[in-house]
C-alpha positions as CSV (number, residue, x, y, z in Angstrom):
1,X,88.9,121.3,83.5
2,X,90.8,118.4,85.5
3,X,88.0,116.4,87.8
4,X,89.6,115.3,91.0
5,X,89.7,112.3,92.0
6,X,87.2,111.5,95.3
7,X,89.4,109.5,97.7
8,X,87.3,107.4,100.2
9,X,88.5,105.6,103.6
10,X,85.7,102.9,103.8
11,X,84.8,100.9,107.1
12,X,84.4,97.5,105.7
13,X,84.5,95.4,102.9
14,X,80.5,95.5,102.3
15,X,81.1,99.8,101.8
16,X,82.9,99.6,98.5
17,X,79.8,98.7,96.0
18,X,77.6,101.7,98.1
19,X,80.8,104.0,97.9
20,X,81.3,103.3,94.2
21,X,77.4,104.0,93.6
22,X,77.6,107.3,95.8
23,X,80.8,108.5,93.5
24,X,83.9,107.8,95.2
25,X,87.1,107.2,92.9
26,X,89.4,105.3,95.1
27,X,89.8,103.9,98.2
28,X,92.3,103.8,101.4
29,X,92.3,100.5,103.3
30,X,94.7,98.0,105.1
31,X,95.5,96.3,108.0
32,X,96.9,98.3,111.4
33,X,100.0,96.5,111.6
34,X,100.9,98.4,108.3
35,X,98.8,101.1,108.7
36,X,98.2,103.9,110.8
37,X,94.6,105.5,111.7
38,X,92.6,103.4,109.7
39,X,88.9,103.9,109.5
40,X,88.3,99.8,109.1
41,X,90.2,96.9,109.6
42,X,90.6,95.2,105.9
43,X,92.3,91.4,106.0
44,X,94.0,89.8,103.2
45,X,90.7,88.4,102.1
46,X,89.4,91.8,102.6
47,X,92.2,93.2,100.4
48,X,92.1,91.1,97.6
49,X,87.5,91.2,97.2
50,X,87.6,95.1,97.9
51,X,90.1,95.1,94.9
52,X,88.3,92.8,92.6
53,X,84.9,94.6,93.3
54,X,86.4,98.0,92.7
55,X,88.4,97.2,89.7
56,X,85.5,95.9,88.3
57,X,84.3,99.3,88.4
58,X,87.1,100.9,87.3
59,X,88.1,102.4,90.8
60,X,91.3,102.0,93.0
61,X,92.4,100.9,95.9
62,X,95.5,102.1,97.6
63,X,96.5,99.9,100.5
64,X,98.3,101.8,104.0
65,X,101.2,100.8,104.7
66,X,102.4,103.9,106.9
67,X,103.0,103.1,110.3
68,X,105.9,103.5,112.3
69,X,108.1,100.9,111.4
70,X,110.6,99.4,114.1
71,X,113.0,96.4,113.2
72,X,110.7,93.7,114.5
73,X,108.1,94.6,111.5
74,X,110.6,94.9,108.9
75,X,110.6,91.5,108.0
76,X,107.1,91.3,107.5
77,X,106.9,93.9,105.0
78,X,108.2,91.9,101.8
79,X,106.0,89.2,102.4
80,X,102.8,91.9,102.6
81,X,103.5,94.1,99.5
82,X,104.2,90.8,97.9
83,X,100.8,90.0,98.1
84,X,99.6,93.3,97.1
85,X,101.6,92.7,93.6
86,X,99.8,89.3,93.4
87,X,96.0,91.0,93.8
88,X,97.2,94.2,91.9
89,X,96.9,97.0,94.6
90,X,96.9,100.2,92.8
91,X,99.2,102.3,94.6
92,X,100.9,102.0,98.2
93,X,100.8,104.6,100.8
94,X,103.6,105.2,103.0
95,X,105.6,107.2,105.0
96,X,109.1,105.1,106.2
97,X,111.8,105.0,103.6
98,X,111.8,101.0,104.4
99,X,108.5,100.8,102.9
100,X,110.0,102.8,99.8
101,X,112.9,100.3,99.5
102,X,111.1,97.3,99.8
103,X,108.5,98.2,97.6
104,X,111.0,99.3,94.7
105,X,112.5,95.9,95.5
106,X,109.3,93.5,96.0
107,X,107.1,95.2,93.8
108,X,108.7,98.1,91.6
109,X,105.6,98.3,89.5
110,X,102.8,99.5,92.5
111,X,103.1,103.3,92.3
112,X,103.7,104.7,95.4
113,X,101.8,107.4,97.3
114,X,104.2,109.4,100.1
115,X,102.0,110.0,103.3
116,X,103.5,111.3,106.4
117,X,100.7,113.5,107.4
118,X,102.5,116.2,109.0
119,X,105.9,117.1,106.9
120,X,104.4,117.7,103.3
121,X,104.5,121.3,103.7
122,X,106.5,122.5,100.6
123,X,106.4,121.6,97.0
124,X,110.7,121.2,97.1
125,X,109.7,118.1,99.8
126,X,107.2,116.8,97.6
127,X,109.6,116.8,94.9
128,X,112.6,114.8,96.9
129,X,110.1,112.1,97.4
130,X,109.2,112.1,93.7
131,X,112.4,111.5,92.8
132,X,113.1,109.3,94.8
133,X,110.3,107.0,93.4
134,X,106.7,108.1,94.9
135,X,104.0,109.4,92.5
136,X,102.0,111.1,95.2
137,X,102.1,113.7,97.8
138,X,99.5,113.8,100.8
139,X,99.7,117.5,102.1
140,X,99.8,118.0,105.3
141,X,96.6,119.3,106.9
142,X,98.1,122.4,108.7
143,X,98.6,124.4,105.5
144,X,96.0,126.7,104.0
145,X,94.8,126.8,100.7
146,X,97.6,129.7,99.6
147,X,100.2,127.1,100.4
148,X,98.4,124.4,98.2
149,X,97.8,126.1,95.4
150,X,101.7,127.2,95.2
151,X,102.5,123.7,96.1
152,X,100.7,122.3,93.0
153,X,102.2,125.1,90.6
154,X,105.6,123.6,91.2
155,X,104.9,119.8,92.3
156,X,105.7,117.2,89.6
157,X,104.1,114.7,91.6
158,X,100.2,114.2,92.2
159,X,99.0,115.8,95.2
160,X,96.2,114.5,97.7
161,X,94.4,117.2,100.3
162,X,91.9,115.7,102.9
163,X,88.8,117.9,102.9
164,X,86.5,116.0,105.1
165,X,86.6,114.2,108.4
166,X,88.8,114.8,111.8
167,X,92.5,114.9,112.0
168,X,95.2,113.7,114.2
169,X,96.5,116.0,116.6
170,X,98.6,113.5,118.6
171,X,100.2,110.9,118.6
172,X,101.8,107.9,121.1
173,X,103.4,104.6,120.5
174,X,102.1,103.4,123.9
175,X,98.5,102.3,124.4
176,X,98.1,104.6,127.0
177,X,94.0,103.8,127.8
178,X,94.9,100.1,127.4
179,X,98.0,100.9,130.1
180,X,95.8,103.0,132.4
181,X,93.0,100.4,133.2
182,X,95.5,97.8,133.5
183,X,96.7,99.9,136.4
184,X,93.0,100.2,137.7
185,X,92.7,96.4,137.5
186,X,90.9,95.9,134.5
187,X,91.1,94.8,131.3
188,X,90.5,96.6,128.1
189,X,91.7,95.3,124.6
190,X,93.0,97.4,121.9
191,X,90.1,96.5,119.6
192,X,87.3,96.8,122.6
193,X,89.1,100.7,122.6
194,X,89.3,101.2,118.5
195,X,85.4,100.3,118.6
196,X,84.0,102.5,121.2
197,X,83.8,105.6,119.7
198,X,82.7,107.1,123.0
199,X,86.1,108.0,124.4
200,X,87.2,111.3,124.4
201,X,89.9,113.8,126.4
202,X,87.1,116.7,127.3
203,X,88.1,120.3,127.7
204,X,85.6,121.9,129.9
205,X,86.9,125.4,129.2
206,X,86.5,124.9,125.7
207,X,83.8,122.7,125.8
208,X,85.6,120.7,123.5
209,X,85.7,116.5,123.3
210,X,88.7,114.7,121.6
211,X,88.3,111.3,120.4
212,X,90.9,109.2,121.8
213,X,91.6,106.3,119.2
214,X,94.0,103.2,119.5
215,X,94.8,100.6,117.6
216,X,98.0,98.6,117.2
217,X,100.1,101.7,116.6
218,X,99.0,103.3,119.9
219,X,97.2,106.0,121.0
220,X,96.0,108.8,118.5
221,X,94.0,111.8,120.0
222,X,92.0,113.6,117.5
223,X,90.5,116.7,116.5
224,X,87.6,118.2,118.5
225,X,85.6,119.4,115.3
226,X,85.4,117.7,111.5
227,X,87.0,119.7,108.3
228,X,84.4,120.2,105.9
229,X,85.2,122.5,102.5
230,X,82.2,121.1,100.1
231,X,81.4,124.4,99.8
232,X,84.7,126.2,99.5
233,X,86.3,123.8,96.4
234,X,86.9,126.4,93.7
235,X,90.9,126.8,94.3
236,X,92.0,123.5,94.9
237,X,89.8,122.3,91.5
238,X,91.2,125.3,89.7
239,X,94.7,124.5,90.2
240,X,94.3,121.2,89.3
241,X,94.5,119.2,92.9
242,X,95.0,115.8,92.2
243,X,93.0,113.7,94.9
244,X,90.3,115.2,97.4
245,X,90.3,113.1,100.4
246,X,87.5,112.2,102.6
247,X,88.4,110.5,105.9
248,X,85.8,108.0,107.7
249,X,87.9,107.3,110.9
250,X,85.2,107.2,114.0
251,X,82.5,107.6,111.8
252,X,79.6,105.0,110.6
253,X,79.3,103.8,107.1
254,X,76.3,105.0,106.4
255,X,77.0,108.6,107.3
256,X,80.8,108.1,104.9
257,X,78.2,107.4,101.9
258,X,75.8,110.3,102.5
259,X,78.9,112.6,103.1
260,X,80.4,110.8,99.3
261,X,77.4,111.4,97.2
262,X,77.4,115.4,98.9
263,X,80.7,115.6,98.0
264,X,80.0,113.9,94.1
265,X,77.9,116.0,93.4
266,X,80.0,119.6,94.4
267,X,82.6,118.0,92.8
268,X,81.3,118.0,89.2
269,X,79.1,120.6,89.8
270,X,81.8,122.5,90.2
271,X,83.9,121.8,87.2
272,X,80.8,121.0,84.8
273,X,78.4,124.2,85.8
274,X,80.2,126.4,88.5
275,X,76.9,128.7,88.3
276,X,75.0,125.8,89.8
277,X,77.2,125.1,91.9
278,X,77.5,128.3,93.4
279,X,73.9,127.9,93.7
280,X,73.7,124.7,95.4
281,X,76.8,124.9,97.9
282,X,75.1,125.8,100.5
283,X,72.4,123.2,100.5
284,X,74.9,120.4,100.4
285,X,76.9,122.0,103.7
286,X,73.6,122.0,105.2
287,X,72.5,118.7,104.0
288,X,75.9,117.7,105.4
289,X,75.1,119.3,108.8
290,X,72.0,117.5,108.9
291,X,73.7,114.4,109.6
292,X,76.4,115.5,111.2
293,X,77.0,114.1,115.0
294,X,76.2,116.6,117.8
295,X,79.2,116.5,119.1
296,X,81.2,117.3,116.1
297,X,81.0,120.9,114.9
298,X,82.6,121.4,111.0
299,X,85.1,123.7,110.1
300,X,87.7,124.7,107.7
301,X,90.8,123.2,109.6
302,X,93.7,124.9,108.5
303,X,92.8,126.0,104.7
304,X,91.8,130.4,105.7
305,X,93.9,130.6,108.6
306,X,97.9,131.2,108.9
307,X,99.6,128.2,108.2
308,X,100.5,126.7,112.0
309,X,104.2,125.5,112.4
């Protein structure tokens, strides 16, 4: 049986060596003026040493490079994927078409990873996009595990599922905290908002709190409670997922590299002894749980309800 590979989205450039001893395959970094809702901020310099020490490994690094492009950043995207040729980025991720064209232009060897987060919803989508030149799909995270399975019978390009770690549930180009306390009077930079990870939109009827996240992209409100399937990986393993994703965004690095070595272990428990794994599934939730913050119940997202859209 296939083994997925364990997608991580480190903080910093000091994470990779403790992410490739807890288990994780690849990586997701880059910089926000390429890349949307990143869970570090990764220079050049950060680029190229995260690449060096993970290749040295034999792990991957996929660099973002799907924000919303507007004219004014066009320009600076031959120039950045040219350097990701010259330190031998493994794949790119991206969402605009631009990024696509310049890539097959700059760089036509860097395999390309489509990533718009909400429209990979059917396997005839997935397939466009591989034709057109990407070797990856990243599902989008309101589909349940029916839809993915069906998606990956007919795919003939890898696909990527997030199974760990909140989700965006909205999105604006303005910096609308950064706006509002201007208003008041006051100051507040974008990168004094991306680092306090104590702002949230609170529902009182709910009793739920949504981190409220900016970076150069904007404002990105997110999820009230964390996806968490460690213990529910038998279908997506079965059908042969490509890439299980874990997401780190507003969360420390020490609790990305507990949640990795949870999730290495489930993962080849469950192709190598499926007994055991059975077994131990519910000890590595709880272990999970253990660490989890207080204000952040898990769930299943999207993957045993009706598919929302």
């Amino acid at each position: 049986m296939k083994k997925p590979e364990l997608l991580v989205t480190p903080r910093h450039v000091d994470d990779i060596v403790p992410l490739i001893e807890a288990g994780a395959d690849a990586f997701i970094i880059g910089e926000q003026q390429f890349g949307l809702r990143l869970a570090g901020e990764f220079s050049r310099r950060d680029v190229k040493q995260s690449i060096e020490l993970a290749h040295k490994s034999g792990k991957k690094v996929y660099i973002a490079i799907n924000a919303i492009f507007h004219n004014e950043k066009i320009d600076e995207l031959s120039d950045y994927i040219s350097f990701l040729k010259d330190v031998n980025a493994d794949a790119i991720v991206f969402g605009d078409p631009a990024v696509l064209m310049v890539a097959k232009e700059i760089a036509p060897s860097i395999p390309l990873h489509w990533n718009t987060e909400t429209t990979a919803t059917n396997w005839f989508t997935c397939n466009y996009w591989g034709r057109k030149g990407a070797k990856r799909a990243v599902l989008a995270r309101e589909i349940n595990m029916d839809a993915i399975v069906e998606m990956k019978e007919h795919a003939k390009v890898e696909l990527e599922v997030q199974v760990h770690g909140m989700t965006c549930m909205f999105q604006s180009k303005r910096s609308l905290l950064g706006n509002y306390f201007q208003y008041q009077g006051k100051t507040m930079e974008i990168e004094h908002v991306k680092g306090d990870q104590t702002l949230f939109l609170h529902d009182k009827e709910r009793e739920n709190k949504y981190p409220i996240f900016e970076d150069e992209n904007g404002t990105h409100i997110m999820s009230p409670n964390d996806i968490c399937i460690i213990d529910e990986l038998e279908e997506m393993i079965d059908a042969e997922v490509d890439s299980l994703k874990i997401d780190g965004i507003l969360k420390s690095s020490e609790y990305i590299i507990e949640v990795t070595k949870r999730y290495r272990q489930a993962i080849d428990l469950c192709v190598e002894n499926r007994e055991e794994y059975e077994d131990q599934k519910e000890a590595l939730l709880e272990q999970i749980e253990s660490i989890q913050p207080s204000n952040r119940p898990l769930d299943t997202g999207f993957f045993f309800k009706e598919t929302v859209y």
